[in-house]
C-alpha positions in Angstrom: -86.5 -97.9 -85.9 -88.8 -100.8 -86.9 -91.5 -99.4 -89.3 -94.0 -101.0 -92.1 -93.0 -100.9 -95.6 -95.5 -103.1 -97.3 -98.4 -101.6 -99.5 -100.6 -99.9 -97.2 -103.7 -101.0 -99.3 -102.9 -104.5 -97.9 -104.3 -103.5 -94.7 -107.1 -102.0 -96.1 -108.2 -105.0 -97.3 -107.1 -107.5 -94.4 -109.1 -105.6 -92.4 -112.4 -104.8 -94.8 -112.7 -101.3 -94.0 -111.4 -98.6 -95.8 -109.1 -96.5 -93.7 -108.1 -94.1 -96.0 -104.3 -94.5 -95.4 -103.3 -93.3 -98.6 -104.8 -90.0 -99.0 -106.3 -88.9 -101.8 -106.2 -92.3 -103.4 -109.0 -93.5 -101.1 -111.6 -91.0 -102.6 -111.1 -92.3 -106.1 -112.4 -95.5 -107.9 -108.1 -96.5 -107.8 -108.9 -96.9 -104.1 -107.3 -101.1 -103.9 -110.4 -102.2 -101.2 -113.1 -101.1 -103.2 -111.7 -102.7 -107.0 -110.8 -105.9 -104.4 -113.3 -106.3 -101.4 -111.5 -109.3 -100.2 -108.3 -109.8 -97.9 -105.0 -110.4 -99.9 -103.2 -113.6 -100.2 -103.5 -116.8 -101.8 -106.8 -117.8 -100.2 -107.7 -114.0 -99.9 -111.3 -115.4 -101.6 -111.8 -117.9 -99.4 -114.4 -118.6 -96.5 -113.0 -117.2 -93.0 -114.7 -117.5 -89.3 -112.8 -116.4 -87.1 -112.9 -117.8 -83.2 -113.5 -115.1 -80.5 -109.5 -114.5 -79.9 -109.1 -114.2 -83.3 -112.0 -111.6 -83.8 -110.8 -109.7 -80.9 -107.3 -110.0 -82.6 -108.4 -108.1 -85.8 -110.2 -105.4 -84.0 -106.5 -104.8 -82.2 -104.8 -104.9 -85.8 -107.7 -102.6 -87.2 -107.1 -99.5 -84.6 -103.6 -100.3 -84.5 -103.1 -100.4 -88.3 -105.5 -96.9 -88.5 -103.4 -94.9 -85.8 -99.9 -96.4 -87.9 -98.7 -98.2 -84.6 -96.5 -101.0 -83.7 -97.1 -103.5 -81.3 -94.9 -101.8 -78.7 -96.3 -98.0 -78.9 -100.0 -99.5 -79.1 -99.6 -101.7 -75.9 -97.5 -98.6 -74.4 -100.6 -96.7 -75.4 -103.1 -99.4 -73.8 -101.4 -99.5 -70.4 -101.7 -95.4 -70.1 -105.5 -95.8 -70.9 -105.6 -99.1 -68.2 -103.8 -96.8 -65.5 -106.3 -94.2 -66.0 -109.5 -93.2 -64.4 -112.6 -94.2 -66.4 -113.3 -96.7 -69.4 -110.3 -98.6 -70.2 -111.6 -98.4 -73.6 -112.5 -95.0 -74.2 -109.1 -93.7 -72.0 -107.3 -95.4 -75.2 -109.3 -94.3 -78.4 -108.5 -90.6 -76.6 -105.6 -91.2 -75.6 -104.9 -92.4 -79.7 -106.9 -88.8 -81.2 -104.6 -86.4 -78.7 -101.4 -87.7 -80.1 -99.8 -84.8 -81.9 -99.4 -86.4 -85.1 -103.0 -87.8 -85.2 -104.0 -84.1 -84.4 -102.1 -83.0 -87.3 -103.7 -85.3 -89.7 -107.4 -84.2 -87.9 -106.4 -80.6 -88.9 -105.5 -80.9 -92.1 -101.9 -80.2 -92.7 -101.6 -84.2 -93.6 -103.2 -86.3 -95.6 -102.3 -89.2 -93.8 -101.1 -90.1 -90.1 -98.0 -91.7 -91.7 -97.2 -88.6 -93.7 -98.1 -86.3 -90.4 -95.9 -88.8 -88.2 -93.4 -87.7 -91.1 -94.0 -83.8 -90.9 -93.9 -83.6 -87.3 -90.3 -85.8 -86.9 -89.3 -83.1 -89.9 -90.0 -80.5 -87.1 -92.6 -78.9 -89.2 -94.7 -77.8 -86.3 -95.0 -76.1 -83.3 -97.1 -76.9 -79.9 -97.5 -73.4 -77.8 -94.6 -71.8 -79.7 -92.1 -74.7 -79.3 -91.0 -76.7 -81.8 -92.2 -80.5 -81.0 -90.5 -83.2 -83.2 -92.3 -86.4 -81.1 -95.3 -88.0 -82.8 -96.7 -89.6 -80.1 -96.2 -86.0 -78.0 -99.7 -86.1 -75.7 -101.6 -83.0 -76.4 -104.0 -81.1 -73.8 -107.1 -78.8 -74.4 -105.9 -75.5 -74.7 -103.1 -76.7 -76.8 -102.0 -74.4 -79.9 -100.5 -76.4 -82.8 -99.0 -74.1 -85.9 -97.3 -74.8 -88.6 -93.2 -72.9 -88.5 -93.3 -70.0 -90.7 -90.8 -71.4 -93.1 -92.7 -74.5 -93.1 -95.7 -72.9 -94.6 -94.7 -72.8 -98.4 -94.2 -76.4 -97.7 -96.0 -77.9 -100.5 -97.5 -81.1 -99.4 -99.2 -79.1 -96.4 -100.4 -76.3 -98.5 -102.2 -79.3 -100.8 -103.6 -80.7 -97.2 -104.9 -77.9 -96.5 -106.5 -77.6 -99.6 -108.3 -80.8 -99.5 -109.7 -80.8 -95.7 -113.2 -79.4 -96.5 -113.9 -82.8 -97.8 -112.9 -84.4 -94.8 -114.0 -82.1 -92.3 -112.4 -81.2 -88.7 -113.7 -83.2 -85.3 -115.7 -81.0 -83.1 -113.2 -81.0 -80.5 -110.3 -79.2 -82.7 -110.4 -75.5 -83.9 -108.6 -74.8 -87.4 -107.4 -71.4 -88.2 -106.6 -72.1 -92.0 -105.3 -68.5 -93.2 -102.5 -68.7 -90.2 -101.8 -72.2 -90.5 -103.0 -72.7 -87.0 -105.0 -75.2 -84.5 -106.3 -75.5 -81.3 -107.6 -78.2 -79.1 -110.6 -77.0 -77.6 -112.0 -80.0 -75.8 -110.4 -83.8 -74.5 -112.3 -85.5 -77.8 -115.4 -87.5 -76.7 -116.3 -91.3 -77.6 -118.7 -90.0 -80.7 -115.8 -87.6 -81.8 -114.3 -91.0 -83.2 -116.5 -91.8 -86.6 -114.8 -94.9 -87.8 -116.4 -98.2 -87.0 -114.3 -99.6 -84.0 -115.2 -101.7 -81.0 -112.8 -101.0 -78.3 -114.2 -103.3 -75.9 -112.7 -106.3 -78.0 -109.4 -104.4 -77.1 -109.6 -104.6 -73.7 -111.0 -107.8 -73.5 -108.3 -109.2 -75.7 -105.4 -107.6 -74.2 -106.9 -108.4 -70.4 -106.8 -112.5 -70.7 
């Protein structure tokens, strides 16, 4: 299976916006976009403009990069939204926040997507007391997602979980921290998704 192995921080800083794909390391002054606030490369310093395409093109890589997609699950991902009744737009940032492993990383038991993507192939968790090993598994309110009881002396979850006061939990997710537990309480709204994206550049780009 076809996955990224470059330095994550790369993306960071091709895109200009700190998405916190490495954990932890995004908090401190070791975080790679904020010591070099310019894309990488060669001419990494250099003056860029960008044409329309090629803006709308870097608002696809952005949400595609933050969710730890390929081309192929993103555009997968866009058609659902497309097919769907509403904003094209909107349809795909929810469709993107009720993926299992994205809901694992909202909880807490991740500190990344990539290292939830990770935990949930691992068959660390449960969805409604079955044991779920697909990442992109499409989660519904009323959902219950719980860590296996031998998973829960799992180290890197128990360090997660330690750290997700400082990140906080969406409004539309309940976290039961002593049992290891979440619940999706509501289909996550447009404002439930902080991060700075414009989704109509998506769908513009992707309907020419």
């Amino acid at each position: 299976m076809a996955r990224y192995t470059e330095s994550v921080c790369r993306l960071c800083r091709r895109e200009n916006l700190k998405m916190y794909l490495k954990g932890d390391r995004c908090y401190t002054d070791k975080c790679a976009i904020e010591r070099r606030p310019y894309p990488p490369g060669q001419h990494g310093q250099g003056r860029v403009k960008f044409s329309e395409y090629g803006v709308q093109l870097r608002e696809k890589q952005k949400v595609k990069r933050m969710y730890g997609l390929l081309e192929a699950g993103f555009r997968h991902a866009y058609k659902n939204a497309a097919a769907a009744k509403g904003k094209t737009g909107e349809n795909l940032l929810q469709g993107l926040e009720l993926r299992l492993d994205n809901a694992v990383f909202r909880l807490g038991f991740a500190d990344t997507r990539n290292e939830a993507r990770q935990l949930v192939r691992h068959g660390h968790f449960r969805v409604n007391g079955r044991k779920v090993t697909i990442p992109s598994f499409k989660l519904r309110p009323g959902d219950v997602i719980e860590v296996r009881e031998r998973s829960k002396k799992v180290v890197r979850i128990s360090e997660a979980l330690e750290a997700v006061d400082r990140r906080g939990v969406p409004a539309w997710l309940d976290l039961d921290k002593a049992a290891f537990k979440g619940t999706v309480k509501t289909a996550p709204a447009r404002e439930d998704v902080t991060m700075p994206i414009q989704e109509q550049l998506i769908v513009e780009l992707y309907s020419k």
